[in-house]
VOTIDREN-857070 format. One line per 10 residues: their letters; for each residue x, y, z of N, C-alpha, C, CB. Coordinates in steps of 0.02 Angstrom, whole numbers, m for minus. Each point is the difference from the previous one (the first is absolute). Glycine has a CB too. Layout:
N
a	X:Y:Z:X:Y:Z:X:Y:Z:X:Y:Z ~ ...
% end
This chain:
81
xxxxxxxxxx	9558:2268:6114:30:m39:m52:m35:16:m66:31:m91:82 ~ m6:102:m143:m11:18:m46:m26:m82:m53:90:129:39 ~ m149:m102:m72:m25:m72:m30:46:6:m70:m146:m15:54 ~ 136:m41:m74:26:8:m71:m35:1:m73:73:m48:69 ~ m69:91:m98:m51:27:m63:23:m50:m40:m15:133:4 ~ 22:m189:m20:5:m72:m57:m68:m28:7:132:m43:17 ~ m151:45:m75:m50:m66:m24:3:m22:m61:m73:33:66 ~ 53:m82:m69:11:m50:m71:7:43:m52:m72:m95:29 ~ 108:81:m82:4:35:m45:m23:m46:m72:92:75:78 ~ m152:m116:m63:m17:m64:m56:m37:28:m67:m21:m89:104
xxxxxxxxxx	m34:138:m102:m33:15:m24:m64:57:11:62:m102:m21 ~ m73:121:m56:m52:73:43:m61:3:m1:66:67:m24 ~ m88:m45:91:m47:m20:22:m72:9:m33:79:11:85 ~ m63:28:m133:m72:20:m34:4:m43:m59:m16:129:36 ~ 69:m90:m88:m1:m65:m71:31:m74:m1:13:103:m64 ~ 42:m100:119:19:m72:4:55:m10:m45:m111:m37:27 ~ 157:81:m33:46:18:m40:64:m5:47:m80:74:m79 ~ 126:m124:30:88:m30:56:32:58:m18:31:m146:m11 ~ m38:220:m39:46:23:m30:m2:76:34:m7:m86:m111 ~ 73:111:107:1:66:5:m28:32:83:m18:m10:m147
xxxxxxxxxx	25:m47:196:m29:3:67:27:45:39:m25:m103:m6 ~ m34:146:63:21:54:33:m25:m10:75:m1:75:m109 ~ 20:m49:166:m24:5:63:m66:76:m4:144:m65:58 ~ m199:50:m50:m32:58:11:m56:m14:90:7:28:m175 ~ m32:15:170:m9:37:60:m79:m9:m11:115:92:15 ~ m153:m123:22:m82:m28:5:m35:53:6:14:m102:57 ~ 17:151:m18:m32:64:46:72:51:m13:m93:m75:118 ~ 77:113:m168:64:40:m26:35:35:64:m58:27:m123 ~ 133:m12:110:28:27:87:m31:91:m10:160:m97:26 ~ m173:105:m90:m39:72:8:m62:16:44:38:2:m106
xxxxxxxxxx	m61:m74:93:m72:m11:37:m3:m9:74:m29:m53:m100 ~ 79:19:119:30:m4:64:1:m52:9:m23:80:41 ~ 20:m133:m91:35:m83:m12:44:m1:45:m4:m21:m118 ~ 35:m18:154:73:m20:24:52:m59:m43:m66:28:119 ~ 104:m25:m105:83:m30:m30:m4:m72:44:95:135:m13 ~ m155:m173:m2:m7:m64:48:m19:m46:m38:m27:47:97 ~ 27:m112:m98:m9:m48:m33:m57:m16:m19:78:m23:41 ~ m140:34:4:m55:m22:m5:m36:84:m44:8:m115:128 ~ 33:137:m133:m36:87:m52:39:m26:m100:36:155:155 ~ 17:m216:m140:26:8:m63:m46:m52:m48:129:35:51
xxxxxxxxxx	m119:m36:m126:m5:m51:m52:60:13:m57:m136:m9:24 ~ 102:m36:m53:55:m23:m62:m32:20:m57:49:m103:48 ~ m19:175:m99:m42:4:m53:32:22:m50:m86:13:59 ~ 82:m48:m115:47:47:m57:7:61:m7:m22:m67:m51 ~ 63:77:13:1:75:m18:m38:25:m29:81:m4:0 ~ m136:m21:m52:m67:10:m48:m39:23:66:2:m104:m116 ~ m26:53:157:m32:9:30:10:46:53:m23:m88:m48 ~ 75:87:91:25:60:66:m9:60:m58:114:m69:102 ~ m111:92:m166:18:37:m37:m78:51:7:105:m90:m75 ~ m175:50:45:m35:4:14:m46:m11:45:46:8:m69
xxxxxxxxxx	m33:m48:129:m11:29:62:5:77:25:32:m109:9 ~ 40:122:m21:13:87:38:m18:m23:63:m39:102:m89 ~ 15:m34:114:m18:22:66:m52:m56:16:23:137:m12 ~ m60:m175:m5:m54:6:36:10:m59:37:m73:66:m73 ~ 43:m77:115:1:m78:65:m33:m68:m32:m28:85:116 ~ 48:m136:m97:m30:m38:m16:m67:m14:m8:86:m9:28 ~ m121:28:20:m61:m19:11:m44:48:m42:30:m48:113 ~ 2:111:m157:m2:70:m49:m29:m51:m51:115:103:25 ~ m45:m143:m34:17:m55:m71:m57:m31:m9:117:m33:16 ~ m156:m18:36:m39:m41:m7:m60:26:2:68:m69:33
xxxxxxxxxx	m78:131:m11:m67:44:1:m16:14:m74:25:62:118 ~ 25:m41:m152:23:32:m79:m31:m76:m40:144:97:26 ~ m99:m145:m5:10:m67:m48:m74:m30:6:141:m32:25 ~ m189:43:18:m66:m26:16:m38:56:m37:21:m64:121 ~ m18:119:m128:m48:61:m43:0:m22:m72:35:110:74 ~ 30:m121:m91:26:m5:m75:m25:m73:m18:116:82:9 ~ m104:m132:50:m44:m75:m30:m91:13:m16:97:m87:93 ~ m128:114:m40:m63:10:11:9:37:m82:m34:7:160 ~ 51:55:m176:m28:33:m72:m4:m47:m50:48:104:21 ~ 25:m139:m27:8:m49:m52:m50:m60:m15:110:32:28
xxxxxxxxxx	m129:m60:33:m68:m42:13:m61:34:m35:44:m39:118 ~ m44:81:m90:m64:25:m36:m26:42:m75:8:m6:119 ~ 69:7:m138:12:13:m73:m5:m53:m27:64:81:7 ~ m48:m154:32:m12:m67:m64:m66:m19:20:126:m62:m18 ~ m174:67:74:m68:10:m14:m21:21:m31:m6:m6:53 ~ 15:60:m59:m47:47:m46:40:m8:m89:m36:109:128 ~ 72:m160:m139:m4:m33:m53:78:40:m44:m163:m30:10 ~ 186:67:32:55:57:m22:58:m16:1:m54:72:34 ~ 123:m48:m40:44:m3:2:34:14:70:m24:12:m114 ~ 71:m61:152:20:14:79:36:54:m16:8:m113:64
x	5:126:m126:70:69:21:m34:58:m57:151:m87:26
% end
């Protein structure tokens, strides 16, 4: 029996944005993700846009490097960007 690829379509999961919403893939099907419910989220198009290829867990590896620099640019008394 075949599952069904629907999940909420409320908001995205990274910025939290109601607009412009897309089905993307946690674990890309390049990557060898599957077409299953528990591999999908909900993410704009900004965001699926700049996601690309990479997997979720890519995203949050990325989104944790980029917090850590920024932290330590407003320590050291600087500018986060």
């Amino acid at each position: 029996m075949k599952q069904p690829t629907t999940i909420p379509m409320k908001r995205c999961r990274y910025c939290l944005s109601t607009q412009n919403l897309t089905k993307d893939h946690k674990i890309p099907l390049i990557q060898g993700g599957k077409d299953i419910p528990s591999n999908l989220q909900c993410l704009c198009m900004r965001c699926n846009g700049t996601k690309s290829m990479l997997s979720h867990k890519q995203v949050m590896r990325l989104f944790a490097w980029f917090l850590q620099i920024q932290e330590s640019r407003i320590a050291k008394g600087k500018k986060p960007y």
